[in-house]
mmCIF file of the N, C-alpha and C atoms, coordinates in Angstrom:
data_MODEL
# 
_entry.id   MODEL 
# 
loop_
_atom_site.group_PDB 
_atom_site.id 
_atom_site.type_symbol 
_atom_site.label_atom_id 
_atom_site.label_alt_id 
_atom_site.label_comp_id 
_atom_site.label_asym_id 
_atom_site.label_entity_id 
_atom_site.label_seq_id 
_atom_site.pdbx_PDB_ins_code 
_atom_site.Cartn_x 
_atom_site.Cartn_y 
_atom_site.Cartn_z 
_atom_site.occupancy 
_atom_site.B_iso_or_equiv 
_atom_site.pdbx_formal_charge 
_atom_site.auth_seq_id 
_atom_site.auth_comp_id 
_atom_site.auth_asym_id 
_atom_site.auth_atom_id 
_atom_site.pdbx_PDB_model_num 
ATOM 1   N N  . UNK A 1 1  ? 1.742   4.037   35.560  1.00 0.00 ? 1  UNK A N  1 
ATOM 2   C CA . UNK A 1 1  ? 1.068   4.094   34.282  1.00 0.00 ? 1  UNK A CA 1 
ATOM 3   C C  . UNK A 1 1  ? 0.479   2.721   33.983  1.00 0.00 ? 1  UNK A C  1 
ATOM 4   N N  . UNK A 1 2  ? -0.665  2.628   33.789  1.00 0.00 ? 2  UNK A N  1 
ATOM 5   C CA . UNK A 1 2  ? -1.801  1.658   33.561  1.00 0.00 ? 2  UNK A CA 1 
ATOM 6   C C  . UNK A 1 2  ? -1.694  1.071   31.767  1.00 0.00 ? 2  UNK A C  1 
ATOM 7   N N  . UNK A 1 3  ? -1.958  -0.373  31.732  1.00 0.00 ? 3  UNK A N  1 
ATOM 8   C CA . UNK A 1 3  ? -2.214  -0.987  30.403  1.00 0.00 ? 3  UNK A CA 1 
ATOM 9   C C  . UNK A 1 3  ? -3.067  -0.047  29.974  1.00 0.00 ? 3  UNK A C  1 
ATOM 10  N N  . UNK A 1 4  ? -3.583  0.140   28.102  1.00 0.00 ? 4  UNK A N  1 
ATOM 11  C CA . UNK A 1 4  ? -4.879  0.851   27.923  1.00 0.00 ? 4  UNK A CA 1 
ATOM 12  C C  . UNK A 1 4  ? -5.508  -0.065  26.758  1.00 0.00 ? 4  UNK A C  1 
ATOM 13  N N  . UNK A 1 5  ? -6.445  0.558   26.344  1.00 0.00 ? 5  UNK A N  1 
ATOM 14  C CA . UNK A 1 5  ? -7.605  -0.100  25.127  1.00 0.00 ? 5  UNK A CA 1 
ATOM 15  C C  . UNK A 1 5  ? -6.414  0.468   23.944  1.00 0.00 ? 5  UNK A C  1 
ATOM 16  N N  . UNK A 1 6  ? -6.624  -0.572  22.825  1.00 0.00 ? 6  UNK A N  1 
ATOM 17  C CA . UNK A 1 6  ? -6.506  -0.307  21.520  1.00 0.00 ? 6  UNK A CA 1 
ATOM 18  C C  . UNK A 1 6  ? -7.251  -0.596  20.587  1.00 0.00 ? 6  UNK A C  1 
ATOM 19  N N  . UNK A 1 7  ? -7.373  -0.221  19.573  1.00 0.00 ? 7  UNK A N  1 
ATOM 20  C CA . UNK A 1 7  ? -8.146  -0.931  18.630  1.00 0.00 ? 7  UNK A CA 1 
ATOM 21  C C  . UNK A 1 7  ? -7.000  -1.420  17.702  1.00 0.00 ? 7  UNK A C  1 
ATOM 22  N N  . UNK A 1 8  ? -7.006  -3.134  16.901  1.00 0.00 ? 8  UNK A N  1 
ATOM 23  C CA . UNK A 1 8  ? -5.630  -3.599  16.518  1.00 0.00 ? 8  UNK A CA 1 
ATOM 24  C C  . UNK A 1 8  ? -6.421  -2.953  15.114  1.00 0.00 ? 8  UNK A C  1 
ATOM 25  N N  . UNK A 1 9  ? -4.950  -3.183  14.210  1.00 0.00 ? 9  UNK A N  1 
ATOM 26  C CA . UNK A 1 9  ? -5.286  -2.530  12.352  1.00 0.00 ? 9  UNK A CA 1 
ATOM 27  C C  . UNK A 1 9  ? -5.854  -3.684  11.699  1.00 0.00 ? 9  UNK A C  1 
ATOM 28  N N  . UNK A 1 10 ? -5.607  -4.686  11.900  1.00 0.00 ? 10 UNK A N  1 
ATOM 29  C CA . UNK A 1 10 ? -6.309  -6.448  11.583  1.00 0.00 ? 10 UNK A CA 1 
ATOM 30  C C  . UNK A 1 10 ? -7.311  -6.480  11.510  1.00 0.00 ? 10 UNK A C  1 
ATOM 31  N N  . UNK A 1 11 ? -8.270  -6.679  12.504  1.00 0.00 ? 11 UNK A N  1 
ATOM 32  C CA . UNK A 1 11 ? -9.308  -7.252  12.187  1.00 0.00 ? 11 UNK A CA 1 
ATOM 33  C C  . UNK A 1 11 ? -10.398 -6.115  13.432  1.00 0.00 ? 11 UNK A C  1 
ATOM 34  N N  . UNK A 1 12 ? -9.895  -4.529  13.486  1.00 0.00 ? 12 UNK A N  1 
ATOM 35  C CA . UNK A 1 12 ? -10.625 -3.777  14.231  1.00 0.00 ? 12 UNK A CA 1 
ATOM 36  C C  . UNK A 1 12 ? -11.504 -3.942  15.569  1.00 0.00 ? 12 UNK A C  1 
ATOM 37  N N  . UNK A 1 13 ? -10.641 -4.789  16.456  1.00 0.00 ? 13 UNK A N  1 
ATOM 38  C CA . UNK A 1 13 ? -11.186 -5.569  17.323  1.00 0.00 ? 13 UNK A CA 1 
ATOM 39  C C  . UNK A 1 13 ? -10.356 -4.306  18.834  1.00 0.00 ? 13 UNK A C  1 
ATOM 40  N N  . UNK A 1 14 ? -11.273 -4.555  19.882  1.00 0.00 ? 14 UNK A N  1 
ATOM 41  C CA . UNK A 1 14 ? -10.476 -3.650  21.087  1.00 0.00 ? 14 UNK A CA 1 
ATOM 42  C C  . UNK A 1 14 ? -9.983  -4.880  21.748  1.00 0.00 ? 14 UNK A C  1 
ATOM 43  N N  . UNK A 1 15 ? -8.286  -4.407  22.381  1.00 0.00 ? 15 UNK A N  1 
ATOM 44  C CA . UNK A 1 15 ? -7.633  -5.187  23.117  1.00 0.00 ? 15 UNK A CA 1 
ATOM 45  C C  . UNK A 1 15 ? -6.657  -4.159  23.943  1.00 0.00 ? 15 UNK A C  1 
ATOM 46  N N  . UNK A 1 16 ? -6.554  -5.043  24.943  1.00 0.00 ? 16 UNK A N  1 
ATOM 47  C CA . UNK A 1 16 ? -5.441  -4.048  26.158  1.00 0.00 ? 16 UNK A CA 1 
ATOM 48  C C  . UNK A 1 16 ? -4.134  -4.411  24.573  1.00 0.00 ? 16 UNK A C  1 
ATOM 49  N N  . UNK A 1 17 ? -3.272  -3.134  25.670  1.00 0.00 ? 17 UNK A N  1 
ATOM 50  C CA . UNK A 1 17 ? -1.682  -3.099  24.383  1.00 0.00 ? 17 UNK A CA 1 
ATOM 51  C C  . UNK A 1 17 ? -0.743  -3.924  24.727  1.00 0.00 ? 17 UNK A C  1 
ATOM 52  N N  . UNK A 1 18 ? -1.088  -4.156  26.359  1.00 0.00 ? 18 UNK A N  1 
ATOM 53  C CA . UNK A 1 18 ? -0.225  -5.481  26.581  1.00 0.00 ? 18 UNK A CA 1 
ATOM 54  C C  . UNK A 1 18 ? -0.635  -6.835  25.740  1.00 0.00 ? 18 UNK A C  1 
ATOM 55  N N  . UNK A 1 19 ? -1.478  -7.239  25.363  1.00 0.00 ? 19 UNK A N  1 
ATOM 56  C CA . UNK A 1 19 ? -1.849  -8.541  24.551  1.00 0.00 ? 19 UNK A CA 1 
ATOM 57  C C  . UNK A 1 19 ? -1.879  -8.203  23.072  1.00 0.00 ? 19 UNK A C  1 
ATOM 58  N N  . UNK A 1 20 ? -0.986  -6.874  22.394  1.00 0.00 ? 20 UNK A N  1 
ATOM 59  C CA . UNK A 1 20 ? -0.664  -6.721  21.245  1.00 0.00 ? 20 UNK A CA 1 
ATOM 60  C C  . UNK A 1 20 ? 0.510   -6.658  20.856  1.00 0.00 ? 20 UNK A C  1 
ATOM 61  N N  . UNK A 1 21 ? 1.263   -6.687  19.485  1.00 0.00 ? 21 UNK A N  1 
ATOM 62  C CA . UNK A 1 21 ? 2.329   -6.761  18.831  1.00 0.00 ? 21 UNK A CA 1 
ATOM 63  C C  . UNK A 1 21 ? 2.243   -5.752  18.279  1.00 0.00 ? 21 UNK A C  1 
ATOM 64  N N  . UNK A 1 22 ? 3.476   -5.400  17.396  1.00 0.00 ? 22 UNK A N  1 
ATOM 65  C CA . UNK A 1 22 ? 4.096   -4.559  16.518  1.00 0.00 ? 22 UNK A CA 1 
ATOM 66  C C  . UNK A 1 22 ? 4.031   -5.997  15.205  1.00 0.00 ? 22 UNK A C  1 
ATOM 67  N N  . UNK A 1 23 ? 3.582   -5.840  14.100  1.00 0.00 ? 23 UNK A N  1 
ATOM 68  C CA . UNK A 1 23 ? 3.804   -6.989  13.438  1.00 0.00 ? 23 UNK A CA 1 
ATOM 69  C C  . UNK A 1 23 ? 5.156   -6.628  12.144  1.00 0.00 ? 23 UNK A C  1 
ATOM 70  N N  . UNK A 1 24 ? 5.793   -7.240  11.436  1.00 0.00 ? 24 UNK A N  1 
ATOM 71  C CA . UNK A 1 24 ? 6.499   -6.597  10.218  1.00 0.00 ? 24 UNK A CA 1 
ATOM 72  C C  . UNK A 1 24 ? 6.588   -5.343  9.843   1.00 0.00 ? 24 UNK A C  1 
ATOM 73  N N  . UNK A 1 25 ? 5.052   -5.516  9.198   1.00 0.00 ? 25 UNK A N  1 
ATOM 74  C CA . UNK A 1 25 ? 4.861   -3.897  8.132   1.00 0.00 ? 25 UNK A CA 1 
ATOM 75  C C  . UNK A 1 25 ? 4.245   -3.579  9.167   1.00 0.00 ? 25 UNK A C  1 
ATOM 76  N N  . UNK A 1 26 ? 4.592   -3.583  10.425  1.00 0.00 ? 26 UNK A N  1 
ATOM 77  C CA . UNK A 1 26 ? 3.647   -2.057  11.132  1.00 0.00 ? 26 UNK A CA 1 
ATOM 78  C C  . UNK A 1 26 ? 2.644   -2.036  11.912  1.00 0.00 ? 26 UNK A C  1 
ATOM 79  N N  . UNK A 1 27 ? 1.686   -2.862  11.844  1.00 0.00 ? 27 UNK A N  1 
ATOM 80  C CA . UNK A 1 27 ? 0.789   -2.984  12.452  1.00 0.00 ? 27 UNK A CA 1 
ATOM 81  C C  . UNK A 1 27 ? 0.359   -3.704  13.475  1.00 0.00 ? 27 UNK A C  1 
ATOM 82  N N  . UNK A 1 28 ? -0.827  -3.450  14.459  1.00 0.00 ? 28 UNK A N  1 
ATOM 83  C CA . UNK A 1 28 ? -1.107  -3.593  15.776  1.00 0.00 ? 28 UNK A CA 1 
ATOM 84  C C  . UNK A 1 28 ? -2.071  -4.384  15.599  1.00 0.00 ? 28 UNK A C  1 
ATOM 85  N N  . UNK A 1 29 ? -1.202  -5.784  16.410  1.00 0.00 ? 29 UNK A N  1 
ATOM 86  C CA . UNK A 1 29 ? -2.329  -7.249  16.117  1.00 0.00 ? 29 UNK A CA 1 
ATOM 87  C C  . UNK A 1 29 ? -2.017  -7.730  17.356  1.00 0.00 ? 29 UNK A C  1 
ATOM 88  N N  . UNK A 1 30 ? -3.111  -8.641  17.662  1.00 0.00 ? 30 UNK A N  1 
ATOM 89  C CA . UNK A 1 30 ? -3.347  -9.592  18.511  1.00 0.00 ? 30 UNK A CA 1 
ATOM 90  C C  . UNK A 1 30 ? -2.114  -10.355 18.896  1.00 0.00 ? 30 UNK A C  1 
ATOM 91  N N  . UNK A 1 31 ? -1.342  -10.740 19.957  1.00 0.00 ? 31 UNK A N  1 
ATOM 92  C CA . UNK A 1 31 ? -0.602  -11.273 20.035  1.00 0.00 ? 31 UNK A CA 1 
ATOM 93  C C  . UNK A 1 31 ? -0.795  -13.208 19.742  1.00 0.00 ? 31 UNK A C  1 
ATOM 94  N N  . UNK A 1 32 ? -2.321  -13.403 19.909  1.00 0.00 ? 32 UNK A N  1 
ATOM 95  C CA . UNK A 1 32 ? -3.047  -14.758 19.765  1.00 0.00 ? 32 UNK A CA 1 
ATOM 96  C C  . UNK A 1 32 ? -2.525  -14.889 18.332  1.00 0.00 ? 32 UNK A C  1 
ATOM 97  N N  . UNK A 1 33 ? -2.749  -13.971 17.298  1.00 0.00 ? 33 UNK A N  1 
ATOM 98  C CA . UNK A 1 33 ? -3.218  -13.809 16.247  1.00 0.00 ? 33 UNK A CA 1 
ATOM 99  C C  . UNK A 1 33 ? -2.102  -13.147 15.341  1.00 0.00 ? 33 UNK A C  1 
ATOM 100 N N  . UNK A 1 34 ? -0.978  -13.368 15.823  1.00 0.00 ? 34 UNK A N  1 
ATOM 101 C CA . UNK A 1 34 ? 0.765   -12.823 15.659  1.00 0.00 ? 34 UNK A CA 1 
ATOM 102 C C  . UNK A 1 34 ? 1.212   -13.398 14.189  1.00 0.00 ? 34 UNK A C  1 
ATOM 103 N N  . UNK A 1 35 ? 1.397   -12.693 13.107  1.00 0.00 ? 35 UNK A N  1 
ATOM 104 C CA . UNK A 1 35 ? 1.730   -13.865 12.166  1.00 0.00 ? 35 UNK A CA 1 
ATOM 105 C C  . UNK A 1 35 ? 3.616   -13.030 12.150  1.00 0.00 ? 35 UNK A C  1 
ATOM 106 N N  . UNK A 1 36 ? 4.288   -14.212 11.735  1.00 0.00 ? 36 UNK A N  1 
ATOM 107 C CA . UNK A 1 36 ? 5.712   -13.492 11.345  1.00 0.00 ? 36 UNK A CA 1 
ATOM 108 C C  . UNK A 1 36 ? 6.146   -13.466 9.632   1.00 0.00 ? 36 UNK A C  1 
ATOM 109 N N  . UNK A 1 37 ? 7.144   -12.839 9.658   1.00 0.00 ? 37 UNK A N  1 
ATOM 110 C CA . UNK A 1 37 ? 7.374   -12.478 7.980   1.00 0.00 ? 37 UNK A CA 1 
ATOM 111 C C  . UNK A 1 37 ? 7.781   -13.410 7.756   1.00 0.00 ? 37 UNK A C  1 
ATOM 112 N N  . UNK A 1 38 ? 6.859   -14.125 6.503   1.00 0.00 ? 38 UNK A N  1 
ATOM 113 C CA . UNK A 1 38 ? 7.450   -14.777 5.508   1.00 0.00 ? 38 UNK A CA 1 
ATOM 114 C C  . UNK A 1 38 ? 8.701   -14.965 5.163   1.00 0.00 ? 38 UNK A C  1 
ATOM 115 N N  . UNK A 1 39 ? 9.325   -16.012 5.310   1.00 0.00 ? 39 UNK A N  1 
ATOM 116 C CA . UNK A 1 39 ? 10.523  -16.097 4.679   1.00 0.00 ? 39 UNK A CA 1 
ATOM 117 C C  . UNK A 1 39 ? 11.084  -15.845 3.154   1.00 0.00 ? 39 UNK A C  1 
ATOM 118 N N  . UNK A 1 40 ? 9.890   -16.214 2.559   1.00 0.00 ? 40 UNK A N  1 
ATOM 119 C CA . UNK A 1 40 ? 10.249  -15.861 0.833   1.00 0.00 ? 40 UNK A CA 1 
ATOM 120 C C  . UNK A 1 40 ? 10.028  -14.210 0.890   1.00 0.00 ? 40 UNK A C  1 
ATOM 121 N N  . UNK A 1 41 ? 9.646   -13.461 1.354   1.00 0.00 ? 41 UNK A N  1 
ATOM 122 C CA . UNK A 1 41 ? 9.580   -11.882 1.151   1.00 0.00 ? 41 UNK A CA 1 
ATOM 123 C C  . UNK A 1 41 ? 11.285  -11.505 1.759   1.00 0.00 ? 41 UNK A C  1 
ATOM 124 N N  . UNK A 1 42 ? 11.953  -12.230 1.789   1.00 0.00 ? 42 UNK A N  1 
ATOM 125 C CA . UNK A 1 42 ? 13.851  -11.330 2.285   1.00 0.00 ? 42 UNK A CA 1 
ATOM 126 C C  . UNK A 1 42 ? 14.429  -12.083 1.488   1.00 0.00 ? 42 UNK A C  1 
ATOM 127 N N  . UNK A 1 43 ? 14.073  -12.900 0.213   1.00 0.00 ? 43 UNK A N  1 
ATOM 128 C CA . UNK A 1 43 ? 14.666  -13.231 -0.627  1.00 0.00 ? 43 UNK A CA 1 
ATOM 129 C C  . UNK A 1 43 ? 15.501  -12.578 -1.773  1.00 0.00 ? 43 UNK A C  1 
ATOM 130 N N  . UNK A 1 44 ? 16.486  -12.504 -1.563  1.00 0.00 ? 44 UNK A N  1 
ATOM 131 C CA . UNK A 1 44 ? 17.266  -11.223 -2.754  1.00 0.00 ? 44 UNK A CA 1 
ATOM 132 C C  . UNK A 1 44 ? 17.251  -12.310 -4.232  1.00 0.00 ? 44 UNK A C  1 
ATOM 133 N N  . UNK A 1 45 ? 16.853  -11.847 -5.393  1.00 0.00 ? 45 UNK A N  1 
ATOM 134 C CA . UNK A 1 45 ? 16.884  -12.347 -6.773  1.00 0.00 ? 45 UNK A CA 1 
ATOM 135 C C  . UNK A 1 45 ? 18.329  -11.811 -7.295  1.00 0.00 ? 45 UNK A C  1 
ATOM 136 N N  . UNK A 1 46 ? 18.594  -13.267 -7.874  1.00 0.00 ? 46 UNK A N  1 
ATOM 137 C CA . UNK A 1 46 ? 20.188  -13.344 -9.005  1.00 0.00 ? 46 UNK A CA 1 
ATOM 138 C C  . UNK A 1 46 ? 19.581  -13.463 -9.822  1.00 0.00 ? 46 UNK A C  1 
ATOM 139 N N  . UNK A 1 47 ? 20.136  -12.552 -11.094 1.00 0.00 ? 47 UNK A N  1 
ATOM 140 C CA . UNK A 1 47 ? 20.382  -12.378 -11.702 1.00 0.00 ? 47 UNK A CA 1 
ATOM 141 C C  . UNK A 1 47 ? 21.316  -13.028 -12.737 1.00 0.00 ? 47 UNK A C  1 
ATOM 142 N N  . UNK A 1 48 ? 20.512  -13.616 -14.082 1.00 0.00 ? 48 UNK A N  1 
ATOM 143 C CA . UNK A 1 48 ? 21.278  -14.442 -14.544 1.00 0.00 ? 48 UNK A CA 1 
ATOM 144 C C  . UNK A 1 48 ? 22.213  -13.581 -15.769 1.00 0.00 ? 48 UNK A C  1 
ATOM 145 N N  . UNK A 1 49 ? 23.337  -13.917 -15.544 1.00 0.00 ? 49 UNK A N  1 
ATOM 146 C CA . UNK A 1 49 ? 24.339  -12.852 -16.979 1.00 0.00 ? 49 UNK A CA 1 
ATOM 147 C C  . UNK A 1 49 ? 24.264  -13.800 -18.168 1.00 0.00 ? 49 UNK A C  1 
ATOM 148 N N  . UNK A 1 50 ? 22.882  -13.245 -19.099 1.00 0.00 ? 50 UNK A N  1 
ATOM 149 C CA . UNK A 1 50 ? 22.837  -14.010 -20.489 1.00 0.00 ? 50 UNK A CA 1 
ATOM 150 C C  . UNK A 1 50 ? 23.365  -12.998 -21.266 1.00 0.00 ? 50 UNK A C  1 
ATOM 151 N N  . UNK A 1 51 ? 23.487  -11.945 -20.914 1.00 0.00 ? 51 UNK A N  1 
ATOM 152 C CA . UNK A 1 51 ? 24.295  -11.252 -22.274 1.00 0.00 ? 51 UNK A CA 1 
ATOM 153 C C  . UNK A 1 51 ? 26.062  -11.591 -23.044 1.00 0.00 ? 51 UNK A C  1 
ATOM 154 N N  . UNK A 1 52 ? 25.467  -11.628 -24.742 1.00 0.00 ? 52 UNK A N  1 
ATOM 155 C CA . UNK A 1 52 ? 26.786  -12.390 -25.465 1.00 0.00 ? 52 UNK A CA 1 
ATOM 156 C C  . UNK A 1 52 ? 27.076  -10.851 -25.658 1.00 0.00 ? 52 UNK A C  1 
ATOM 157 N N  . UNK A 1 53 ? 28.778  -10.646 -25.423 1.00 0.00 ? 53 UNK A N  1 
ATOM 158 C CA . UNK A 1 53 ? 28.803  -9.088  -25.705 1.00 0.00 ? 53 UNK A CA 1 
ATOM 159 C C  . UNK A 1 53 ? 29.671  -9.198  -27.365 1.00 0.00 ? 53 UNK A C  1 
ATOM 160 N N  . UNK A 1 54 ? 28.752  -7.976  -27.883 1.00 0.00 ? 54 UNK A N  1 
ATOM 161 C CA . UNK A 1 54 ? 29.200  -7.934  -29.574 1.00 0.00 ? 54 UNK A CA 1 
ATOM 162 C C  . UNK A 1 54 ? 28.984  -8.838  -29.889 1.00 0.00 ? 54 UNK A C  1 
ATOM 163 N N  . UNK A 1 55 ? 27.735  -9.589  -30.409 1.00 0.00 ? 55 UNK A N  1 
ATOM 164 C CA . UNK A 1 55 ? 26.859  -10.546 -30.270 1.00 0.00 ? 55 UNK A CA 1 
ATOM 165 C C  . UNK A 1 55 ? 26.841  -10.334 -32.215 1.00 0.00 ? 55 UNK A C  1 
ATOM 166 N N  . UNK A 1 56 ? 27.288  -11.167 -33.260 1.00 0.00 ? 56 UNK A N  1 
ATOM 167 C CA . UNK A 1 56 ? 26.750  -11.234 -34.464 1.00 0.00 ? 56 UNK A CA 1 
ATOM 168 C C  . UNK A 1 56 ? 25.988  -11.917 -35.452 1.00 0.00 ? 56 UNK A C  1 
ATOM 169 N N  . UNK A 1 57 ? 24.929  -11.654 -36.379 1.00 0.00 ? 57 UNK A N  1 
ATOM 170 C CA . UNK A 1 57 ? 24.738  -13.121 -36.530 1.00 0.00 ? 57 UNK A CA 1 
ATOM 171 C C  . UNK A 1 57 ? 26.032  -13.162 -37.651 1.00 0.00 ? 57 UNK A C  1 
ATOM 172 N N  . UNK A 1 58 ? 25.530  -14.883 -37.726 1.00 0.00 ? 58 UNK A N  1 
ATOM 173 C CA . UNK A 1 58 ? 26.333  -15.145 -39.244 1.00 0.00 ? 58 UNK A CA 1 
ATOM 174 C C  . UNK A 1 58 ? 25.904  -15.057 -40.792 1.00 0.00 ? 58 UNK A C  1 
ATOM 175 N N  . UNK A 1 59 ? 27.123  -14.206 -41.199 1.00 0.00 ? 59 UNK A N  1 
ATOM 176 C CA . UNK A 1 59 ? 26.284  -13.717 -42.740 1.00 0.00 ? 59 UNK A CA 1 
ATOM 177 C C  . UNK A 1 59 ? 25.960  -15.090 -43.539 1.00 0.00 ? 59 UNK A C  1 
ATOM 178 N N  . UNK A 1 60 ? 24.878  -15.495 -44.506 1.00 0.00 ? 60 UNK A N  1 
ATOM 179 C CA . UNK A 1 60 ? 24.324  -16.063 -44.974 1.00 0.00 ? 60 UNK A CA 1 
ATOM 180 C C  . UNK A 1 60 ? 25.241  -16.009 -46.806 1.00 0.00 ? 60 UNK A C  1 
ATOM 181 N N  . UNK A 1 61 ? 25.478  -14.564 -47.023 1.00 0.00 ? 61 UNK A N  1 
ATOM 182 C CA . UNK A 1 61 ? 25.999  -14.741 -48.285 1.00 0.00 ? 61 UNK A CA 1 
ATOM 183 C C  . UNK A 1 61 ? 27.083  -13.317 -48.341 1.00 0.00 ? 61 UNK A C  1 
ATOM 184 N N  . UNK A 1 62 ? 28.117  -13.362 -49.284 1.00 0.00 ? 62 UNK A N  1 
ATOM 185 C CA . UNK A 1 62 ? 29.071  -11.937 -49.418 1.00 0.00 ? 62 UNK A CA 1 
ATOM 186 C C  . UNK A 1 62 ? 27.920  -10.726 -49.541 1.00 0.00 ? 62 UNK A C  1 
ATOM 187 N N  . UNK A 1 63 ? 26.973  -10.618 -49.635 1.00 0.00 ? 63 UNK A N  1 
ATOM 188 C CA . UNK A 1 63 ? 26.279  -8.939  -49.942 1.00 0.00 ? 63 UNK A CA 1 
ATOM 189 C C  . UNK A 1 63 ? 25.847  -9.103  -48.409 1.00 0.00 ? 63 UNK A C  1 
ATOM 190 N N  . UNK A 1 64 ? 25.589  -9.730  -47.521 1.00 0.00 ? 64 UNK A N  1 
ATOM 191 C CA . UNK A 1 64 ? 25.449  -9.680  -45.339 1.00 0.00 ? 64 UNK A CA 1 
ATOM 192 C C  . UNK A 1 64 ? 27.273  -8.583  -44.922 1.00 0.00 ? 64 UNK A C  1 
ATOM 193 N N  . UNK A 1 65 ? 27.668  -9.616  -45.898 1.00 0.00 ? 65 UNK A N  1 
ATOM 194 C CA . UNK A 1 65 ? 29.234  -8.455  -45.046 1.00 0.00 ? 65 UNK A CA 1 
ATOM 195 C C  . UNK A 1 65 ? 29.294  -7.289  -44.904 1.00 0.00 ? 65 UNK A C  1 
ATOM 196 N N  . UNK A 1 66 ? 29.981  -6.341  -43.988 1.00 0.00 ? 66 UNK A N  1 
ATOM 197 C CA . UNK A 1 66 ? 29.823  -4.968  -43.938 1.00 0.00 ? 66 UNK A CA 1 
ATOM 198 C C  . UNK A 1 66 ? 30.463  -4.838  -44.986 1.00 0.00 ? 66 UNK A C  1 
ATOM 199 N N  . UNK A 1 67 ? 30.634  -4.038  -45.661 1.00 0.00 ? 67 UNK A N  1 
ATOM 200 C CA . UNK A 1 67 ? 31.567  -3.166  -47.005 1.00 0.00 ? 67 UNK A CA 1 
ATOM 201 C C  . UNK A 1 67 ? 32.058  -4.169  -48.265 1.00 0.00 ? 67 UNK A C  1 
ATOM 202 N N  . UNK A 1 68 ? 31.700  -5.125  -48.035 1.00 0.00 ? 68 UNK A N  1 
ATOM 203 C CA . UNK A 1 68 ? 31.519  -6.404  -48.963 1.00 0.00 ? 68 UNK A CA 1 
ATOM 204 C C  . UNK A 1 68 ? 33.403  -7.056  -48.948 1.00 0.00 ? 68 UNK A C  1 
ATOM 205 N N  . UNK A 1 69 ? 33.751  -7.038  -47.569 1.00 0.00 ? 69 UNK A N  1 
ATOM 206 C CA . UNK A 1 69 ? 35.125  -7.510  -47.467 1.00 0.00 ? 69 UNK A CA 1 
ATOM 207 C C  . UNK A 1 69 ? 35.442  -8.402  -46.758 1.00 0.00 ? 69 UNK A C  1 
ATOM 208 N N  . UNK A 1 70 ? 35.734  -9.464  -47.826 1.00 0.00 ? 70 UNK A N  1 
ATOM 209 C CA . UNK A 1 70 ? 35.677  -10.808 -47.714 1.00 0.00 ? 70 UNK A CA 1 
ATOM 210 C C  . UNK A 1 70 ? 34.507  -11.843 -48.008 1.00 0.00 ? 70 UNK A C  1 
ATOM 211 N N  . UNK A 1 71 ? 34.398  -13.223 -47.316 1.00 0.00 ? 71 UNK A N  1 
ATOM 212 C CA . UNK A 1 71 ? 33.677  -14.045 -48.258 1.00 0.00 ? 71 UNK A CA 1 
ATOM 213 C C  . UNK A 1 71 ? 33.247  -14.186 -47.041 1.00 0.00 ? 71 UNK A C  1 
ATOM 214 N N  . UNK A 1 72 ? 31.758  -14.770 -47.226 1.00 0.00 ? 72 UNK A N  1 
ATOM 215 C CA . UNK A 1 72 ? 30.838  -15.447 -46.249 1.00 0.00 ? 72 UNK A CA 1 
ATOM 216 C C  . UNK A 1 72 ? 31.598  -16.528 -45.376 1.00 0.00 ? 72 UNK A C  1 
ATOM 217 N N  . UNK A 1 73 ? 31.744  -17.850 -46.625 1.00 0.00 ? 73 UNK A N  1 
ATOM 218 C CA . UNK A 1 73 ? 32.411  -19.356 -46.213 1.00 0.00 ? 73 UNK A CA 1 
ATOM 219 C C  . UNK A 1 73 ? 33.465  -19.128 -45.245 1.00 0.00 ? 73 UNK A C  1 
ATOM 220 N N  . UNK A 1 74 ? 34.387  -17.977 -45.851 1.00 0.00 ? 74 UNK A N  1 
ATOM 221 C CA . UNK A 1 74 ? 35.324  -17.602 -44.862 1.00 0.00 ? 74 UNK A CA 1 
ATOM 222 C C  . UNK A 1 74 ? 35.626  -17.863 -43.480 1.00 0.00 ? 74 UNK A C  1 
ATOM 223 N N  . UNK A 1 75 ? 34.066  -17.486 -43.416 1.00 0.00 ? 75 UNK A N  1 
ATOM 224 C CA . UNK A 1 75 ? 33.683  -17.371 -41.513 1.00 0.00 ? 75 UNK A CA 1 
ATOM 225 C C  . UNK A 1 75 ? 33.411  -18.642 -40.790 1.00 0.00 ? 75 UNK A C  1 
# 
């Protein structure tokens, strides 16, 4: 079984398949013309934990309190 013609997905050019790649996402490129994956594209993102849980503000005056029990200053 013999090398054959391809046409690569890049830049639509004909090349034997021996002087082509498989690239990342898939596609049939030039081995001259080979790029590799980016290192920032396998970067996993953290996530920062800003949540305050049961988070309140502070009442300003006794009518902010729930059911009016107790005093503002209190707090």
């Amino acid at each position: 079984m013999g090398d054959h013609k391809v046409r690569d997905d890049v830049y639509g050019l004909t090349y034997l398949r021996s002087e082509c790649e498989l690239t990342w996402d898939g596609l049939l490129s030039p081995s001259d013309h080979f790029d590799e994956k980016h290192p920032q594209l396998t970067i996993k993102p953290r996530h920062d934990k800003i949540a305050i849980k049961d988070a309140r503000p502070t009442p300003e005056s006794d009518s902010d309190l729930v059911f009016g029990v107790g005093k503002a200053e209190d707090l």
